[in-house]
C-alpha positions as CSV (number, residue, x, y, z in Angstrom):
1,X,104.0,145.1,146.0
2,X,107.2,147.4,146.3
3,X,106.2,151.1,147.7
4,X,108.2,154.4,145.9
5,X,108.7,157.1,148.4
6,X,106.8,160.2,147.4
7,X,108.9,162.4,145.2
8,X,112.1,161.7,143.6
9,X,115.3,162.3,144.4
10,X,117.9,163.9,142.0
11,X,119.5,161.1,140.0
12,X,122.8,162.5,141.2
13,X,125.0,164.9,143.4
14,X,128.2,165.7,142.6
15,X,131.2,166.4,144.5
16,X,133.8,168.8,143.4
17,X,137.0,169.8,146.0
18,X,139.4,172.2,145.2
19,X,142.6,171.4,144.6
20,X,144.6,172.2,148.1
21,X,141.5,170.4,149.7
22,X,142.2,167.2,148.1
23,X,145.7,167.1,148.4
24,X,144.9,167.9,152.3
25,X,142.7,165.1,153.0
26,X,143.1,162.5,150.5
27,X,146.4,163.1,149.1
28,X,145.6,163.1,145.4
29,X,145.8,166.3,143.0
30,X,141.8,166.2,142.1
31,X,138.9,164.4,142.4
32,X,135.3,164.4,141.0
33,X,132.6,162.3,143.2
34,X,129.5,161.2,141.5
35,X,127.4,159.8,144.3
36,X,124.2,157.8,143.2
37,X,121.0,157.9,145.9
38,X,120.8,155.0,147.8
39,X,118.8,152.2,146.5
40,X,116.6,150.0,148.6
41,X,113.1,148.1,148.5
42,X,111.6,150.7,148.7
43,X,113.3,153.4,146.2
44,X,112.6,153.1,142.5
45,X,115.0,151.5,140.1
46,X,118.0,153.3,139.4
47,X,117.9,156.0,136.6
48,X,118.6,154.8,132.7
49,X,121.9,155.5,131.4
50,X,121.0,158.4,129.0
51,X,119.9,159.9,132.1
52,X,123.5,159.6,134.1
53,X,124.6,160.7,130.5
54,X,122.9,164.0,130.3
55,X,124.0,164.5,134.0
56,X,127.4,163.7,133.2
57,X,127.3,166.3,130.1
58,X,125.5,169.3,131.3
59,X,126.7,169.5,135.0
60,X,130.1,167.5,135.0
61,X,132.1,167.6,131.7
62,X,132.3,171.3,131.9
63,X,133.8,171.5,135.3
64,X,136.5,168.9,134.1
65,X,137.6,170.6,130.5
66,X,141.3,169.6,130.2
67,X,142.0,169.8,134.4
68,X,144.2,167.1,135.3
69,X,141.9,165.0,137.4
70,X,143.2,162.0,138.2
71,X,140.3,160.3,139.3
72,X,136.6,159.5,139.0
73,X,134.8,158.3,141.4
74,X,130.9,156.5,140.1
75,X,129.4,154.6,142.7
76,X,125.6,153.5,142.7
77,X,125.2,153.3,146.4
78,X,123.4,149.3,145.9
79,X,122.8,147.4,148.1
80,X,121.6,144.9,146.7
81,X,122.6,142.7,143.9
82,X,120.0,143.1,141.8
83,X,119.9,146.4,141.6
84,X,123.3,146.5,139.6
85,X,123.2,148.0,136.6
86,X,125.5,146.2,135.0
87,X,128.9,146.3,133.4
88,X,127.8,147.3,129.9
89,X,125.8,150.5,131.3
90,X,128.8,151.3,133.2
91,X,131.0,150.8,130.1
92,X,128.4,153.1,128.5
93,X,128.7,155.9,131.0
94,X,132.8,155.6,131.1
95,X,132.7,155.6,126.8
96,X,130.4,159.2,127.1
97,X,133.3,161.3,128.8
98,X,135.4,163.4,126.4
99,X,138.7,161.8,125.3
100,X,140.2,164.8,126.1
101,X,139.5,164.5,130.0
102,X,139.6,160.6,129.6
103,X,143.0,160.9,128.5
104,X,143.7,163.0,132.1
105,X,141.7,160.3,133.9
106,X,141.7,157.5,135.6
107,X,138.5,156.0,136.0
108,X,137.6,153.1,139.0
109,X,134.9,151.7,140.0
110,X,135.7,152.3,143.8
111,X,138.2,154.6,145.0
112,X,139.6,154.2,148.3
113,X,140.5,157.7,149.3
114,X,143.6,156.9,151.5
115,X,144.9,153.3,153.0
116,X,143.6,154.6,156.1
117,X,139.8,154.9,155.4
118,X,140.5,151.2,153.5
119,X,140.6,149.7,157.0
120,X,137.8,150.2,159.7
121,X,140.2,149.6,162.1
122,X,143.5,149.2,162.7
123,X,145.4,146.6,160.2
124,X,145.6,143.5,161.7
125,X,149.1,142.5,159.9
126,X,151.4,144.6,158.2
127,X,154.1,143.2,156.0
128,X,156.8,145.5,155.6
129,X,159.4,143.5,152.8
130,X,162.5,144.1,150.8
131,X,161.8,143.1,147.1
132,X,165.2,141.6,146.0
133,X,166.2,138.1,147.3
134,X,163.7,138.5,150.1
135,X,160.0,138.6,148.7
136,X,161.1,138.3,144.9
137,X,163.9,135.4,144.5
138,X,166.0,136.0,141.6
139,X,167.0,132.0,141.5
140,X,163.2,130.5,141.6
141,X,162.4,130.7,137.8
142,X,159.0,129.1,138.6
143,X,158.3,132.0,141.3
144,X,157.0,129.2,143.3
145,X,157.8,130.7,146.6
146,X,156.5,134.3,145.6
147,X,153.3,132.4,143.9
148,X,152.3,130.8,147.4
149,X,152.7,133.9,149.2
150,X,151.1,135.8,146.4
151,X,147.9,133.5,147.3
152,X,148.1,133.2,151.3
153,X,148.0,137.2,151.2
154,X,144.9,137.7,148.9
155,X,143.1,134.6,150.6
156,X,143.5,135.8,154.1
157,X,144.8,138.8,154.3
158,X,144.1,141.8,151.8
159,X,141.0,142.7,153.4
160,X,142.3,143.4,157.0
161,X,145.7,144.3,156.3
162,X,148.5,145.8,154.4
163,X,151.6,145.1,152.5
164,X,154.2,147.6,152.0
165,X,157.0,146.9,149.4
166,X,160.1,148.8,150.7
167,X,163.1,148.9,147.8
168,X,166.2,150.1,147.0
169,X,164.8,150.7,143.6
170,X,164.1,153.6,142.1
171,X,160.5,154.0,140.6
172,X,161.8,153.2,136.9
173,X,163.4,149.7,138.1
174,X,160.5,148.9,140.7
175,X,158.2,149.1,138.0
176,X,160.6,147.4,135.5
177,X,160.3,144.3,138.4
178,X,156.7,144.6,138.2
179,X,156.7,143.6,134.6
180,X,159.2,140.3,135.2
181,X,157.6,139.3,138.4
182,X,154.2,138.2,139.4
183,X,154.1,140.4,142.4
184,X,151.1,141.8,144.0
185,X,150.0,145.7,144.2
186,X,151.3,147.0,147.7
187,X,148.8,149.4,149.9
188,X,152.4,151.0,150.2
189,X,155.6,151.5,148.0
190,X,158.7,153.2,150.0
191,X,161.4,153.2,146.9
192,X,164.5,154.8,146.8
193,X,166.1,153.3,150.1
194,X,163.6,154.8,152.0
195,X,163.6,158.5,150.3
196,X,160.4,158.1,148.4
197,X,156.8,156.8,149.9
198,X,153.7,156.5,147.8
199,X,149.8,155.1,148.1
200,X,148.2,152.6,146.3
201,X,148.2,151.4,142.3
202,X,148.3,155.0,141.2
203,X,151.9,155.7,143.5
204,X,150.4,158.9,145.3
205,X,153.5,160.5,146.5
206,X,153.7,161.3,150.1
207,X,154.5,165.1,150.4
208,X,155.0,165.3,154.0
209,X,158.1,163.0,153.8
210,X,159.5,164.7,151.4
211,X,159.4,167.9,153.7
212,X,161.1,166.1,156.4
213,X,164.0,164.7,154.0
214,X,164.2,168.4,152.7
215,X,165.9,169.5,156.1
216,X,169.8,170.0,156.5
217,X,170.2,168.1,152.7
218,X,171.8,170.1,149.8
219,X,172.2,167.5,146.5
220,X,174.6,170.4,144.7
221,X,176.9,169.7,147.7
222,X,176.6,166.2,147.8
223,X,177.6,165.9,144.3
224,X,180.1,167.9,144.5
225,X,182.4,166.3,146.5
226,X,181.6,162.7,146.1
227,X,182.9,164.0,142.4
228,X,185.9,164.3,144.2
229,X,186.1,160.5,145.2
230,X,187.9,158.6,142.3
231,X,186.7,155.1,143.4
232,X,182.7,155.9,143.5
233,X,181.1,154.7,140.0
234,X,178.1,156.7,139.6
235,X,175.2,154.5,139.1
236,X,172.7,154.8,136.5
237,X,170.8,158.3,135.9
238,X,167.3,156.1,136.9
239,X,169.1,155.5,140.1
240,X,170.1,159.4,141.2
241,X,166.7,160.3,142.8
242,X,166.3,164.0,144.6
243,X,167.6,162.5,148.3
244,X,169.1,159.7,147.1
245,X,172.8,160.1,145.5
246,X,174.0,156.3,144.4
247,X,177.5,154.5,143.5
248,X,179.3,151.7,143.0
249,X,182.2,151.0,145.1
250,X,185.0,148.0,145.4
251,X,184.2,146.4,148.7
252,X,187.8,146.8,150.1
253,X,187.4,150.2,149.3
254,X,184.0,150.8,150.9
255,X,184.5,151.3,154.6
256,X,187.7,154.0,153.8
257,X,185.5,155.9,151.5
258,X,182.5,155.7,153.6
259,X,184.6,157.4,156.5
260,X,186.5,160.1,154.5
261,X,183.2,161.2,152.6
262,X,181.1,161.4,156.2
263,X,184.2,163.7,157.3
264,X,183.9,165.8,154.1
265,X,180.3,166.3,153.7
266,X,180.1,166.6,157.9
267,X,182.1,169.9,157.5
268,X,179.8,171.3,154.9
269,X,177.1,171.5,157.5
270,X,175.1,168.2,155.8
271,X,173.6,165.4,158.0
272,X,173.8,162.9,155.7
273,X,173.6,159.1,156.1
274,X,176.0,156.7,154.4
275,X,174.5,153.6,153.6
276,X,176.3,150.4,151.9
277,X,174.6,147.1,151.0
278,X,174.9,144.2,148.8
279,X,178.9,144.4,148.4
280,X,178.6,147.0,145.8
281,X,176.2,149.5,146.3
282,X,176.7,152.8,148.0
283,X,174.0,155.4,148.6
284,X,174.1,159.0,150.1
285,X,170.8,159.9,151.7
286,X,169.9,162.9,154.1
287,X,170.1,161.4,157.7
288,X,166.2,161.0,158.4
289,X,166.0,159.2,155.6
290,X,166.4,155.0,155.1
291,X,164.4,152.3,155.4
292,X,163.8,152.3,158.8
293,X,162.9,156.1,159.1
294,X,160.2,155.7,156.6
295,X,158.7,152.9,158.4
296,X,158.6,154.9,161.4
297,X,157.0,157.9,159.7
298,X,154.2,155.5,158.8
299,X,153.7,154.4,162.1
300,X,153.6,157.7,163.4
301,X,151.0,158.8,160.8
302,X,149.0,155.4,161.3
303,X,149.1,156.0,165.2
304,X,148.0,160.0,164.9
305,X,144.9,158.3,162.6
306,X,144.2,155.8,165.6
307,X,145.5,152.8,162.8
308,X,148.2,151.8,164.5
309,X,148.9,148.0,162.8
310,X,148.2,145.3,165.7
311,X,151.5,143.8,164.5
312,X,154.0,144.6,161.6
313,X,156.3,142.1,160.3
314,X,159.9,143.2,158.6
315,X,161.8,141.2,156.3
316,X,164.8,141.8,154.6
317,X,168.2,140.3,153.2
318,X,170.8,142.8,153.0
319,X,172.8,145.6,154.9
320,X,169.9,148.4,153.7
321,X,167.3,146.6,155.6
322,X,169.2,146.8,158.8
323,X,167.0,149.7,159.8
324,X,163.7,147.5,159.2
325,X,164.6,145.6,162.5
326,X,165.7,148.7,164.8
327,X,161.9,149.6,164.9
328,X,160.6,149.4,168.1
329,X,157.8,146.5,168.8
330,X,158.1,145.1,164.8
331,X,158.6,141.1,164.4
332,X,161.5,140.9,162.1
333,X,162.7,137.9,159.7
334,X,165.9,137.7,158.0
335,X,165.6,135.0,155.2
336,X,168.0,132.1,154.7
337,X,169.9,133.8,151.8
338,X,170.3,137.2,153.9
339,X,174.2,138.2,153.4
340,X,176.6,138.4,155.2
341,X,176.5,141.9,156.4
342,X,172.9,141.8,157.9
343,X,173.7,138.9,159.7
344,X,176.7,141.0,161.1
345,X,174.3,143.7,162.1
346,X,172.3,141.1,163.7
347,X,175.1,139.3,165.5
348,X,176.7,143.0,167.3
349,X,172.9,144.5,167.4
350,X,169.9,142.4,168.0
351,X,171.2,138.5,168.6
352,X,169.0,138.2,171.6
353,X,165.8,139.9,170.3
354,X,163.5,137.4,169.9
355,X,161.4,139.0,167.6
356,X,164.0,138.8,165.3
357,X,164.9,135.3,163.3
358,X,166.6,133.9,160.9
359,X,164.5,131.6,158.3
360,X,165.8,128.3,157.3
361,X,163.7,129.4,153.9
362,X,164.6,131.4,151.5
363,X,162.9,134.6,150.0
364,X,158.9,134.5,150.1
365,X,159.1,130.9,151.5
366,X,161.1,132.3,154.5
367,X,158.5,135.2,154.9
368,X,155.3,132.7,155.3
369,X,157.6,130.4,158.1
370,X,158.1,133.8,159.9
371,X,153.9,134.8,159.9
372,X,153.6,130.7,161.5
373,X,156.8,131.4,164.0
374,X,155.3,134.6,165.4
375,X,152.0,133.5,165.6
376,X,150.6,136.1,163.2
377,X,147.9,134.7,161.4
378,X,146.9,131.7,158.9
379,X,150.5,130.6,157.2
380,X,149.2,127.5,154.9
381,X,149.3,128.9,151.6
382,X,146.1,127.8,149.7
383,X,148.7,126.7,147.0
384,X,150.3,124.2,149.2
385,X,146.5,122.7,149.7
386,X,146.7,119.1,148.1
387,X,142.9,119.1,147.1
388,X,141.2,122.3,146.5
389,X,137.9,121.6,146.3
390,X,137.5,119.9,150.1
391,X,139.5,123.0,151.8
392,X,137.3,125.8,153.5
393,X,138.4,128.4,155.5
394,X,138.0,128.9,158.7
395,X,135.4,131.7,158.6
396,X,133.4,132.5,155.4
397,X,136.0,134.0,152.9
398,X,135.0,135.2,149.8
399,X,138.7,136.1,149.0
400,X,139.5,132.9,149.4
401,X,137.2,131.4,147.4
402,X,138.3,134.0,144.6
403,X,141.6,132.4,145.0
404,X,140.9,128.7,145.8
405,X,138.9,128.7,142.3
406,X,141.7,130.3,140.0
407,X,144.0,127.9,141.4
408,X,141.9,125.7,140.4
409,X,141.8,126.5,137.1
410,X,145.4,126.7,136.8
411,X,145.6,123.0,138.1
412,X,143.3,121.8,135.7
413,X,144.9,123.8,132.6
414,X,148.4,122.2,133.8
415,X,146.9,118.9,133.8
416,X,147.8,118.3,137.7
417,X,145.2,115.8,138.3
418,X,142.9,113.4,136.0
419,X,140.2,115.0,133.5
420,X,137.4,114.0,135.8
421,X,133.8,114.5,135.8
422,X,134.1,114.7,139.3
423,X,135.6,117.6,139.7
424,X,133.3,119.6,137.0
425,X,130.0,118.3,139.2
426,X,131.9,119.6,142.1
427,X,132.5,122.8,140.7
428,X,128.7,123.1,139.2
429,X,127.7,122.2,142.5
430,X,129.2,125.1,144.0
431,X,127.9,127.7,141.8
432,X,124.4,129.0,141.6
433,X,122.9,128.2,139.0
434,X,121.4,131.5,138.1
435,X,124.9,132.8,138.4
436,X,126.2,134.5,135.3
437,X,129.7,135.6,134.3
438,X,130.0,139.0,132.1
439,X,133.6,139.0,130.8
440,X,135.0,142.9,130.0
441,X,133.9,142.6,125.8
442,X,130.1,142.5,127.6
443,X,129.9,139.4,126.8
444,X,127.6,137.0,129.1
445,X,127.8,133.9,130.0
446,X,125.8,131.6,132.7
447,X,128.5,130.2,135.1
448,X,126.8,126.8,134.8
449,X,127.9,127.2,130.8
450,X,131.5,128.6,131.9
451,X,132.7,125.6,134.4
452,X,131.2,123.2,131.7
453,X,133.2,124.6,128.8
454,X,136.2,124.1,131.4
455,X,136.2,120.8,130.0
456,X,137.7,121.8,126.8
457,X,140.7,123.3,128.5
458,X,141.7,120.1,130.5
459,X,145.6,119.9,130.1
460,X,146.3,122.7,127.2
461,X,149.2,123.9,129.2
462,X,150.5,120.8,130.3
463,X,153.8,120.6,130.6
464,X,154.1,124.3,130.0
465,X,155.2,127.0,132.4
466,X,151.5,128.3,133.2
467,X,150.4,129.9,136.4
468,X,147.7,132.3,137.2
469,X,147.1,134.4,140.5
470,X,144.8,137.1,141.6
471,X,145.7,140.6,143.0
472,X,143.8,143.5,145.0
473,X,141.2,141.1,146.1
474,X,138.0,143.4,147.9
475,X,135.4,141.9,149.6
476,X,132.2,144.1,150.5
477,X,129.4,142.8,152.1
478,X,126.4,144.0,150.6
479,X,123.7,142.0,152.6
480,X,123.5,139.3,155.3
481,X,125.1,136.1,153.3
482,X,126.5,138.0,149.9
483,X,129.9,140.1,149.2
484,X,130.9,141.6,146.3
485,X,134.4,141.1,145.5
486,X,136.8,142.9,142.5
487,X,140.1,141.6,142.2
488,X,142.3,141.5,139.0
489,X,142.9,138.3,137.7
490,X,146.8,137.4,135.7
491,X,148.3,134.8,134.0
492,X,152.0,133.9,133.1
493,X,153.0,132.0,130.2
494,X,156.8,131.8,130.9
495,X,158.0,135.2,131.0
496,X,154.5,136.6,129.5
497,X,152.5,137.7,131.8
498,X,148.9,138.8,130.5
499,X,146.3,140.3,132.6
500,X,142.8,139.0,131.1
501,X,140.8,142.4,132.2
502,X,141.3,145.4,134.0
503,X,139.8,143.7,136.9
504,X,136.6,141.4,137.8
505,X,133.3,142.0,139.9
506,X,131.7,139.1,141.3
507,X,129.2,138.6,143.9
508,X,129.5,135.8,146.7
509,X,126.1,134.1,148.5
510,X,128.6,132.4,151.3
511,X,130.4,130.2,149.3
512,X,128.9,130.6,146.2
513,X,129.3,132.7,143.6
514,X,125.9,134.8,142.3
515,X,127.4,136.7,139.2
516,X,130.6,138.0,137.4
517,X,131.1,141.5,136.2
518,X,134.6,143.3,135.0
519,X,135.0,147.0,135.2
């Protein structure tokens, strides 16, 4: 018989920070909390929506009008799976706000204040990586190479550690990659050539780094005499960012022009740094700024938080990710295709460092042999696995088995191996039976019913160019031998990529999967 403590507890508290005290500790402009009471055996059931509703209405909606919060945080406190309320009375409670604040909104299930309370402790791997020709290769039409790292990452490390992108791209082109690309959400994008940091999906811009570019940096001035300089092109408008001034320039012009414009802007009292990559590019930045410097600033601010990462990998291909491998104690890789000027760099700067290589790989593919040369952690992608279904990990890994079981699916769509009934008894075998899959339409569906209906899918795509991966795979452990993981789920169809849902819920009993929900 389950016992109710005497009394009951409000439904909900709320949360409400002022403005300056968000952007102090969690670096975002606002944020409403809704905090559920804990649920256990022996609290009652959670309250029914039209109660969260009425809460919502009478002592939330009011506070919000047409602020611009930008998130809103519901969580249920559950700790056990049972107890969750499912996605259609979440739906339900998300469908109640006003569209006037929804349009100022963005709601999650979780939020994850900063990267820093993310991990428990400090990251185990970071990944610091160029995009261009180092984790995105522009001559792999298949992104096979980006598609096995894409899956080693969420399999084995998402949970424990972080990936920062780090691009000469503005924000406009980065996310203009994004969309051609099937890359994976960084914890951390630094865009810009190292002027521009921001957190997470929603790119929370990092206000203390743009303090410390602000020093000894005047843009008027810059502009003003590199207007001067008849052989700089000015790159386009997207590219001219507040500390970063960009051109093109012939490469037997470049090293004349870099020296006469250092003299110029040196005698208007600017400390300015001069950077020139890929044969073409030139960019003016203020001097603490670059690649390198923005790294440091993170370790710095990671270190102050007692995060420090236990080891940080750099990778890069060109002249503008020279600064990557001056950090001090960072493994570094150069990939096979790096050019001819960071290899230059590395022949008059860091040729006997031996935490510095050079891949015989090229791009992402070069990146995994690095994590294997230096010891860092598991480098067999999951997509380099011959037969799925007899691999386990190590270690119970709910990630993994997010992973292993899309992969799957995209195997099985592509017609890789023979429509056998083997392979559906597997499956079945591995999910419990009570299980049940709610897809974001509310729809609901027993996962017994869902791997049997695979059967009508057996080689659709065949022959086709059809991949799917999984990004911003979460695991939490919500009792002894059952996690609940969200993750978003894509899949590409040539040069269409279509996310399915916003993301997906499910729960994990050790390796098997209990139920599906989508935010």
């Amino acid at each position: 018989m389950r016992r109710y403590r005497k009394g009951v507890e409000p439904p909900f508290s709320s949360v409400a920070l002022s403005k300056g005290e968000l952007k102090h500790r969690y670096g975002t402009e606002a944020l409403i909390c809704l905090q559920a009471t804990r649920m256990t055996a022996t609290t009652p059931p959670p309250p029914p929506v039209d109660v969260l509703r009425k809460f919502l209405e009478e002592n939330i909606f009011p506070r919000l009008g047409k602020k611009p919060f930008s998130v809103v945080y519901l969580h249920s406190g559950v700790q056990r799976s049972e107890n969750f309320p499912g996605i259609s009375a979440l739906r339900a409670i998300f469908d109640a706000i006003l569209i006037g604040v929804r349009e100022n909104l963005e709601a999650v299930p979780v939020c994850n204040r900063t990267i820093m309370a993310r991990l428990s402790a400090p990251a185990r791997l970071m990944i610091v990586s160029d995009l261009d020709h180092t984790m995105v290769d522009h001559h792999d039409p298949e992104n096979l190479s980006l598609l096995r790292f894409n899956a080693l990452w969420e399999a084995n490390y998402r949970h424990d550690s972080l990936l920062v992108f780090s691009t000469g791209r503005s924000k406009t082109l980065y996310k203009q990659l994004r969309k051609e690309k099937p890359m994976l959400t960084p914890d951390i994008t630094i865009m810009s050539v190292g002027t521009e940091i921001t957190y997470g999906d929603s790119m929370v811009l990092d206000d203390g780094w743009i303090e410390v570019l602000n020093q000894k940096w005047d843009r008027n001035i810059v502009t003003e005499e590199t207007g001067k300089f008849s052989q700089l092109t000015p790159q386009p408008e997207t590219e001219q960012r507040p500390h970063k001034v960009s051109f093109f320039v012939e490469k037997d012009k470049a090293q004349a022009v870099t020296k006469a414009l250092s003299e110029v802007l040196e005698k208007r009292r600017l400390d300015v740094k001069i950077i020139y990559s890929g044969g073409i590019d030139l960019d003016i930045l203020p001097q603490g700024a670059g690649k390198g410097q923005a790294l440091a600033y993170l370790h710095k601010k990671f270190k102050t938080e007692g995060k420090l990462p236990l080891n940080t990998l750099v990778c890069g291909d060109s002249g503008n990710d020279a600064e990557l491998f001056s950090i001090p104690d960072v493994h570094g890789v150069m990939v096979s295709n790096a050019q001819e000027e960071l290899l230059q760099w590395h022949a008059e700067n860091a040729k006997d460092n031996p935490k510095i290589i050079h891949a015989t790989k090229r791009c992402a593919a070069g990146i995994i042999e690095a994590i294997g040369h230096f010891h860092l952690g598991p480098n067999l992608s999951p997509r380099d696995v011959a037969d799925l279904l007899d691999s386990k990990p190590e270690s119970v890994s709910p990630g993994y088995e997010v992973v292993k079981f899309y992969l799957f699916l995209e195997r099985w769509r592509r017609a890789e191996f023979d429509n056998s009934e083997a392979y559906i008894k597997s499956l079945e075998a591995d999910f419990d039976p009570s299980g049940v899959m709610v897809y974001p339409n509310g729809f609901e569906q027993s996962f017994s019913d869902s791997v049997s209906g695979l059967r009508n899918y057996h080689g659709d795509q065949q022959g086709k160019r059809f991949r799917v991966w999984v990004d911003r795979v979460f695991a939490s452990q919500i009792s002894s031998d059952t996690w609940l993981v969200k993750f978003n789920k894509w899949e590409s169809y040539g040069k269409t990529f279509v996310s399915l849902s916003l993301a997906h819920i499910l729960f994990f009993s050790a390796y098997y999967c209990i139920s599906v929900s989508a935010q």
